[in-house]
N, C-alpha and C positions, 0 to 999 in steps of 0.2 A: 253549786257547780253550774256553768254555764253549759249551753248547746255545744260548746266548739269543742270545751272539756272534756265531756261525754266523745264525742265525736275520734275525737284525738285515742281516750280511753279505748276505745271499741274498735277503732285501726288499729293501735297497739298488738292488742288481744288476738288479733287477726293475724296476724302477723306471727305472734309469737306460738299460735296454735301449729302454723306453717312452718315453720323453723322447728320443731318440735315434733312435726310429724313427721318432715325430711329427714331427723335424723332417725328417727324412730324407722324407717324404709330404709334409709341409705346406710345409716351409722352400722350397724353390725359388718355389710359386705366391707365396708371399708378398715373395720377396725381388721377383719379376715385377711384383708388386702395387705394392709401393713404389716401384721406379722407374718407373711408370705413372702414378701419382697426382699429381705434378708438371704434368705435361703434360696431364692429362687437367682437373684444376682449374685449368689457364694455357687450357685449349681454350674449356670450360664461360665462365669470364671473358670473352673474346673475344667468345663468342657472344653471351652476354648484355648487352655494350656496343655491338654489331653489334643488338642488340633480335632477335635472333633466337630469341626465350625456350624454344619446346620443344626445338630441337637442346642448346640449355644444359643445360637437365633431362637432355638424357640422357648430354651427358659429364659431367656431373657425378654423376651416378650412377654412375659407373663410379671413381670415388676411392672408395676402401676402403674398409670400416668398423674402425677403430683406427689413419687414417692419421693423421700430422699435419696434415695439408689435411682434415681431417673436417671439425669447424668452419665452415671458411672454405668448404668444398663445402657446406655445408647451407644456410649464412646467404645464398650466389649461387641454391641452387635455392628458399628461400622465398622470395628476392628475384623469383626470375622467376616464381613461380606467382603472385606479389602482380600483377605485373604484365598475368598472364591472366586476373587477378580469381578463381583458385582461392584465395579468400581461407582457406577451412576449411584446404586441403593446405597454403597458406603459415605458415597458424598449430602445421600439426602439425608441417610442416620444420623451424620457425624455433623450436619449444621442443625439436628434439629439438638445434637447433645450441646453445642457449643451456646445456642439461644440459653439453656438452662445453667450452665457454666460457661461464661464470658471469656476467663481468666485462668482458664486449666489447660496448661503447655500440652500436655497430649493430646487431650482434641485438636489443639490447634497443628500440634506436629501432625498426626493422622489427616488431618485436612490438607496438609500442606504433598503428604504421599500421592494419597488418591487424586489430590490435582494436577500433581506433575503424572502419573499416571495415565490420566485423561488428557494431556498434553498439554494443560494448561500453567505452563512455566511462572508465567507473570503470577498467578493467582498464586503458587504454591511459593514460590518467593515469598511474598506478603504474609503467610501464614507464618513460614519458617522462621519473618525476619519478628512476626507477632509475640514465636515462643520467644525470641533470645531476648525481646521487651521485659518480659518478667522475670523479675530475681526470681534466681533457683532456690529453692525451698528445703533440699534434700539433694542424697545422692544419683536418684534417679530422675531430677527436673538437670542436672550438670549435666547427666548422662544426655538428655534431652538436646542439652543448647550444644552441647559438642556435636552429634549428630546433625543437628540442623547447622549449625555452620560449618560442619563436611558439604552437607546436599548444597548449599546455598554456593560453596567454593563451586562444586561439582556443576552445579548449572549455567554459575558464571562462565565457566569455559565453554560450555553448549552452546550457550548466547553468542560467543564469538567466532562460530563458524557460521560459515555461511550454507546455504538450501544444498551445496552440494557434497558438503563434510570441507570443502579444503578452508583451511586456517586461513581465517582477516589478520592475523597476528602480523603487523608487519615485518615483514623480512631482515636477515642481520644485517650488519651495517658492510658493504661491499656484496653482498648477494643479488644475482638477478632475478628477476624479477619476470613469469614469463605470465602469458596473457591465457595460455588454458594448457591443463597438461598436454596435450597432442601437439604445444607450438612448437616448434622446430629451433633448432639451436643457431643461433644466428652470430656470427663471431664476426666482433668489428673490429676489421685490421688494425693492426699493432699492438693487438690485447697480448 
């Protein structure tokens, strides 16, 4: 065997003694963890249909972070902060659920609430227009895209008023047209 062999051999070892002792410290909490996370996002669920939104928060916090219930724990507690009108915390929850699923129309609908919520129209658009991107998968992502292109209708018309509620819609065809409500009626003879 050469020097570098040896060398090589004896990093290895090092290495695997390390990987081997991490799990031997880490691996039990975490095997604990994972069968936690189940029940503790079945609990968090429960509560949150029960409306009992801050005990939710907090079993839901309690699913791991790098469970498979991540996700689906984050998108339940921005759901519920949405609900206590912690609309900022629902917005941080619900993009750190979307970084973990991309492509799951609820987060993106729930993002798209809490933004129009926070008034941020333009953004919540883009979310809404995000879910109706994905084919619907089931009855309840249908459910989804119908809603979001209710809201999306709904804001369109928002968009077309102006800072003071009165309608940009242009006028009917022979209607006049006056320059503020308080202008006076001005009638030009032989009308």
């Amino acid at each position: 065997m050469s020097k570098w062999s040896i060398s090589l051999a004896a990093g290895a070892a090092i290495l695997i003694f390390y990987a081997v002792l991490a799990v031997l410290l880490d691996g039990p909490d975490q095997v604990v963890d994972a069968r936690q996370a189940g029940p503790a996002l079945q609990s968090g669920i429960d509560l949150f249909n029960q409306k009992r939104y801050d005990e939710a928060i907090e079993s839901l916090r309690q699913v791991p972070r790098g469970s498979k219930h991540e996700s689906t724990a984050k998108y339940y507690e921005g759901s519920a902060q949405l609900m206590l009108k912690n609309d900022d915390a629902a917005v941080a929850t619900l993009q750190e659920a979307l970084l973990l699923a991309p492509d799951d129309p609820q987060i993106l609908y729930a993002l798209g609430v809490a933004s129009f919520k926070l008034g941020n129209v333009k953004l919540a658009k883009g979310y809404f227009a995000s879910v109706l991107d994905i084919a619907p998968r089931d009855e309840r992502d249908e459910e989804l895209h119908k809603q979001a292109r209710g809201l999306m209708d709904k804001m369109a018309i928002l968009e077309r008023r102006d800072d003071g509620g009165q309608s940009v819609v242009p006028p009917a065809h022979g209607a006049r047209e006056s320059t503020s409500p308080d202008a006076e009626d001005k009638t030009v003879p032989g009308d």
